[in-house]
VEXDO-197118 format. One record per residue (C-alpha): residue in three letters; chain; x, y, z. Coordinates in Angstrom, 1 decimal. Last residue first. Layout:
# residues N
R     r   c       px       py       pz
R   ala   A        X        Y        Z
...
END
This chain:
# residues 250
R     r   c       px       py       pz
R   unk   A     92.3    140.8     18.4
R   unk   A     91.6    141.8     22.3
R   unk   A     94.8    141.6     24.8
R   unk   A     95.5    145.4     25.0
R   unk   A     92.2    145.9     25.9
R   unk   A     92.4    143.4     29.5
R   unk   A     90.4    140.5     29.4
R   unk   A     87.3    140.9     32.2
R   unk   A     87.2    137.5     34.6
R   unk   A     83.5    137.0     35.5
R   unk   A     81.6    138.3     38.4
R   unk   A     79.1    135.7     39.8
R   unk   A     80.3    135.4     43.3
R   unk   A     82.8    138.1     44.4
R   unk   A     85.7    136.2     46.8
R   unk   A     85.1    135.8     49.7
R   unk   A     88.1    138.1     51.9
R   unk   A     90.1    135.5     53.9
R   unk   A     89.6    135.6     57.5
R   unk   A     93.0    134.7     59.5
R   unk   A     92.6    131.7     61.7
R   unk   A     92.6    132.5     65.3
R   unk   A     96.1    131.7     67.1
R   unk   A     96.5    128.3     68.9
R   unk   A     96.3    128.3     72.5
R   unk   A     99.3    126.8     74.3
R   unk   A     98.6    126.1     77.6
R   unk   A    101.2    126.0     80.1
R   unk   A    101.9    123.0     82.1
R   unk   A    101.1    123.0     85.3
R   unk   A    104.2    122.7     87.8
R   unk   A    103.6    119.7     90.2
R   unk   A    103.5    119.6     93.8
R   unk   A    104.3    116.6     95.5
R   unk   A    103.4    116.2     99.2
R   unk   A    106.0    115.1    101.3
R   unk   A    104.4    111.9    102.7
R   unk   A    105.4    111.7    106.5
R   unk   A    107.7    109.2    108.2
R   unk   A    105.9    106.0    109.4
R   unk   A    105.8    105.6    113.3
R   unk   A    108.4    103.5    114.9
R   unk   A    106.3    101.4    117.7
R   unk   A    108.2    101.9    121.3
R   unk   A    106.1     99.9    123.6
R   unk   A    108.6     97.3    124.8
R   unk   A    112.0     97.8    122.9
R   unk   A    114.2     98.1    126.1
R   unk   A    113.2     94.4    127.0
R   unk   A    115.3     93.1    123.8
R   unk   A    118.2     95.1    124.9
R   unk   A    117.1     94.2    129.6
R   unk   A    117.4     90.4    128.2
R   unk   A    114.2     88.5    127.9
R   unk   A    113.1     86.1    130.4
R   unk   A    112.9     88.3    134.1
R   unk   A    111.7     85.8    135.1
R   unk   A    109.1     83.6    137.8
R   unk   A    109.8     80.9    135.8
R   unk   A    113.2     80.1    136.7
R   unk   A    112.6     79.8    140.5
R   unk   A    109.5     77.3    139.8
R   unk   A    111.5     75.2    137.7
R   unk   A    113.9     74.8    140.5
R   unk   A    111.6     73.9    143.3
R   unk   A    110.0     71.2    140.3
R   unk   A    113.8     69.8    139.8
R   unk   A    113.8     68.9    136.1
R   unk   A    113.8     71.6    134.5
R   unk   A    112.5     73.2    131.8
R   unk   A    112.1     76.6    131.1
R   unk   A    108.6     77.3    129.3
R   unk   A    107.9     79.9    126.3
R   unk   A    104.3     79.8    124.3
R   unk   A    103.7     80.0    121.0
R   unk   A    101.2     81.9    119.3
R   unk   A    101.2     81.7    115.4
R   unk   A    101.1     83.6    111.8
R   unk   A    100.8     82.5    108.0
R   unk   A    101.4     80.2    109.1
R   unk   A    102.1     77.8    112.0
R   unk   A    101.3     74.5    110.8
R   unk   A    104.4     72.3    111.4
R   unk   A    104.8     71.8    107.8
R   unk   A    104.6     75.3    107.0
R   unk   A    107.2     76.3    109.6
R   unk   A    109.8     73.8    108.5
R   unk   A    110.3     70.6    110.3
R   unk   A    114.3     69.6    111.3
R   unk   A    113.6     71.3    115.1
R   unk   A    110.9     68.6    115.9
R   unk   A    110.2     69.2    119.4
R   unk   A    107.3     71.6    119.9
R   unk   A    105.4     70.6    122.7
R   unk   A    101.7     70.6    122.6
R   unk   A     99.0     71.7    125.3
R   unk   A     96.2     71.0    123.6
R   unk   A     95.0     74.0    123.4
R   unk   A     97.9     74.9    122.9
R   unk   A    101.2     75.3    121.6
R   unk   A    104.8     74.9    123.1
R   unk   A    108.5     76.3    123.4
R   unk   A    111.1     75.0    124.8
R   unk   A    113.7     75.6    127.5
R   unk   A    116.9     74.9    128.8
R   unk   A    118.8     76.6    131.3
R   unk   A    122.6     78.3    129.6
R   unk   A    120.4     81.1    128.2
R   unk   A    119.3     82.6    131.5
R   unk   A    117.9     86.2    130.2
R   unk   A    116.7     85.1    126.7
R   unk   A    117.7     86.6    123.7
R   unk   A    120.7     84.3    122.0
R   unk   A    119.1     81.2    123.4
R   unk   A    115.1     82.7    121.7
R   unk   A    117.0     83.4    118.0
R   unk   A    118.6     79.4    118.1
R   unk   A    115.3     77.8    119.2
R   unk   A    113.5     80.2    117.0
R   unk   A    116.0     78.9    113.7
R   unk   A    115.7     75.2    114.9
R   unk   A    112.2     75.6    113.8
R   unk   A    113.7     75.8    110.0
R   unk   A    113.2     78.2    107.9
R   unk   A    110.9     77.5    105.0
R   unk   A    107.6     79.7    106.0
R   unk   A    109.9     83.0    106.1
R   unk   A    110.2     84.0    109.4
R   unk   A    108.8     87.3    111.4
R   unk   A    109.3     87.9    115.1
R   unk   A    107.1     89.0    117.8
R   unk   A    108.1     88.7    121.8
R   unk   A    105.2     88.5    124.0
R   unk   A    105.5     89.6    127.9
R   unk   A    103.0     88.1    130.1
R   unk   A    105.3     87.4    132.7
R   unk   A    104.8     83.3    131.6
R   unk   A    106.2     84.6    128.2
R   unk   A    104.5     84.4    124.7
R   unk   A    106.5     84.0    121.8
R   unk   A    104.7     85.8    118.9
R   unk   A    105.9     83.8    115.3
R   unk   A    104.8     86.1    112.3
R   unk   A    105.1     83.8    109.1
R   unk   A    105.9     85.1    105.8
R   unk   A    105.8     84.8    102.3
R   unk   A    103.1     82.6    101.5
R   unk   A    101.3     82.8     97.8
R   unk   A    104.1     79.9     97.4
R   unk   A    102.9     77.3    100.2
R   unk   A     99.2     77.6     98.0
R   unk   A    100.7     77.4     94.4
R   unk   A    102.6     74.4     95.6
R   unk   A     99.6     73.2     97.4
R   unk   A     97.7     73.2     94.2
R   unk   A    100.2     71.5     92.0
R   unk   A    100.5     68.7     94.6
R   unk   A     96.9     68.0     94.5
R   unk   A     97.2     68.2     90.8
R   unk   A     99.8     65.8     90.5
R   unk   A     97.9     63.7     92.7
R   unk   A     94.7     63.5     90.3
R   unk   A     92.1     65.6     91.1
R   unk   A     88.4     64.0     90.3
R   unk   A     88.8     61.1     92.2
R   unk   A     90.1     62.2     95.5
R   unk   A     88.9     65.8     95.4
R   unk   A     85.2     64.3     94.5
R   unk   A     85.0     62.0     97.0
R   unk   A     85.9     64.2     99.5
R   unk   A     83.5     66.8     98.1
R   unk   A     80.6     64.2     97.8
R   unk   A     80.9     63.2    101.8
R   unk   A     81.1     66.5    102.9
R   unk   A     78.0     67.3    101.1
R   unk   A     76.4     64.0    102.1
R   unk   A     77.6     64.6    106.5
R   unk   A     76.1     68.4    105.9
R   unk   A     72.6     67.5    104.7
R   unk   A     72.7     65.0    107.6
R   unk   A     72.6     67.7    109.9
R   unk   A     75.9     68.9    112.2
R   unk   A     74.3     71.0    115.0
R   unk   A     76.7     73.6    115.4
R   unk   A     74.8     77.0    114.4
R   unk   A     71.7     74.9    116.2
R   unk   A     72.6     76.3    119.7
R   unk   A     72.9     80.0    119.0
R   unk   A     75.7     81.6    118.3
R   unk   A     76.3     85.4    120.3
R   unk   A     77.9     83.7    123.7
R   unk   A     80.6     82.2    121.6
R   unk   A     83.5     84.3    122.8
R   unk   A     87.0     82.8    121.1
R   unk   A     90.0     81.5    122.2
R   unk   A     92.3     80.4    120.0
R   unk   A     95.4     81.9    121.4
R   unk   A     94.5     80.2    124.6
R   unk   A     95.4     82.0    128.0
R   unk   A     93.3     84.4    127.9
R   unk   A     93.2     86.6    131.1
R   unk   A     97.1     87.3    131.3
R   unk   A     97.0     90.6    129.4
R   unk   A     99.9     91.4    127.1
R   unk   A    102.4     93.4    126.7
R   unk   A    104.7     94.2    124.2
R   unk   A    108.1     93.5    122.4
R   unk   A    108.6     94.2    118.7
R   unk   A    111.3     92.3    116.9
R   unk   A    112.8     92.8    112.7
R   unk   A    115.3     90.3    113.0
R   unk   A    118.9     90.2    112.2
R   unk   A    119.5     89.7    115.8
R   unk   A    122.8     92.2    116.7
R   unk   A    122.3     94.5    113.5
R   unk   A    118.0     94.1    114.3
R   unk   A    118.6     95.0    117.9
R   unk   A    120.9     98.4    117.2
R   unk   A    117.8     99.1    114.0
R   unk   A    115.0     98.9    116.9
R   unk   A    116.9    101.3    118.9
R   unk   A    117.6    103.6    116.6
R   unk   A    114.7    103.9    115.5
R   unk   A    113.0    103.9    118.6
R   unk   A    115.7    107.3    119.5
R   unk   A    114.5    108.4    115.9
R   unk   A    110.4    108.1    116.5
R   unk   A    111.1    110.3    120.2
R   unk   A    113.3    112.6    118.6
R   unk   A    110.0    113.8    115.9
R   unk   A    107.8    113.4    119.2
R   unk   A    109.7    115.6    120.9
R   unk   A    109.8    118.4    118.0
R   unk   A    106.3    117.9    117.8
R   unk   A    105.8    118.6    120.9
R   unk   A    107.6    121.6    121.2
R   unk   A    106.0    123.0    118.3
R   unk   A    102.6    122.9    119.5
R   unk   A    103.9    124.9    122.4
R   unk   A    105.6    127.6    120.2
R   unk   A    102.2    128.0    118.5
R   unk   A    100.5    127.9    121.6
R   unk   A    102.9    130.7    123.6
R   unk   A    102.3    133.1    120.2
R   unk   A    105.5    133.9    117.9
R   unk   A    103.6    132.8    115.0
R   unk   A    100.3    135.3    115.6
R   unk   A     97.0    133.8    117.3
R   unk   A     94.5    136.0    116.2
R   unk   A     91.2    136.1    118.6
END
């Protein structure tokens, strides 16, 4: 069976990828409108509220004696800390985690919200903490209640707005996790049960701008030149010797 251009799959296919096409450009604009207001590159999505730690792992695969610590460990730990102390001077230490903090450019923060909602955001390692304190009150639904943010396991509140995100450990990517806080328990209850993101930010959950086709680039071959055959030259007569004409004998 030949299916012609004008056939009902044909015009079906392109349908869809018509809608699709001003599907990616209504979530690019809408990603570009929060990035003006923000100046932040943010995804919204959901996630699932059955692990609750960001480091949680399934360890039903290892068997018992993957972490017994042997004595053959204790000396070879022992002989590489003594070996980094004595054998590295400090200005090589601090040489080395130069080199280290530089090869990092970025730190993808995901806020995670008690409604299960995560909110992603890229730093660079040197900005301050204060900067997703400041980014989180400018997005949040009830910005006049105060909040913070914390990690865990332990569970570990994240106070010091003056520390960069390399110092504080959260590269080159981290899970936080968003709290109100109040003081009144009924109250902190009432706050926590959301919504916690503002219905812009919300508006961006699940749309993912997908990257624009390759054109493909055809180039022209060049013409090849072929160069012309050489021209035969006659061979000359072997063994016959120049005659003197008449007129030239004595």
């Amino acid at each position: 069976m030949i299916v012609d251009g004008s056939s009902p799959l044909h015009l079906k296919r392109r349908r869809f990828a018509t809608a699709d096409t001003m599907e990616a450009e209504a979530a690019k604009a809408k990603f570009a409108a929060v990035k003006e207001k923000f100046g932040r590159d943010i995804r919204v999505f959901e996630t699932s509220g059955v692990s609750s730690s960001p480091t949680q792992v399934s360890n039903d695969d290892e068997r018992d004696d993957f972490y017994e610590f042997t004595a053959e460990d204790y000396y070879r730990m022992l002989a590489t800390k003594k070996a980094d102390k004595y054998l590295k001077t400090k200005k090589i230490r601090e040489a080395e985690a130069a080199a280290h903090r530089s090869r990092i450019t970025k730190t993808t923060i995901r806020v995670r919200f008690p409604d299960n909602h995560t909110l992603e955001v890229v730093f660079h390692p040197s900005e301050k903490i204060q900067s997703l304190y400041d980014l989180l009150s400018r997005m949040v639904a009830q910005p006049e209640v105060p909040f913070y943010v914390y990690t865990t396991p332990p569970k570990k509140q994240i106070k010091d707005m003056s520390q960069d995100f390399y110092s504080a450990g959260l590269i080159p990517g981290a899970i936080v996790y968003f709290s109100y806080d109040m003081p009144n328990q009924v109250d902190n209850e009432a706050v926590n049960s959301g919504p916690f993101l503002q219905e812009e930010v919300m508006s961006l959950k699940g749309l993912d701008v997908m990257p624009e086709p390759v054109e493909p680039i055809h180039t022209t071959p060049e013409p090849v030149t072929t160069a012309p055959p050489p021209v035969p030259q006659e061979p000359k007569a072997a063994g016959k010797k120049p005659v003197k004409p008449k007129w030239l004998k004595m």
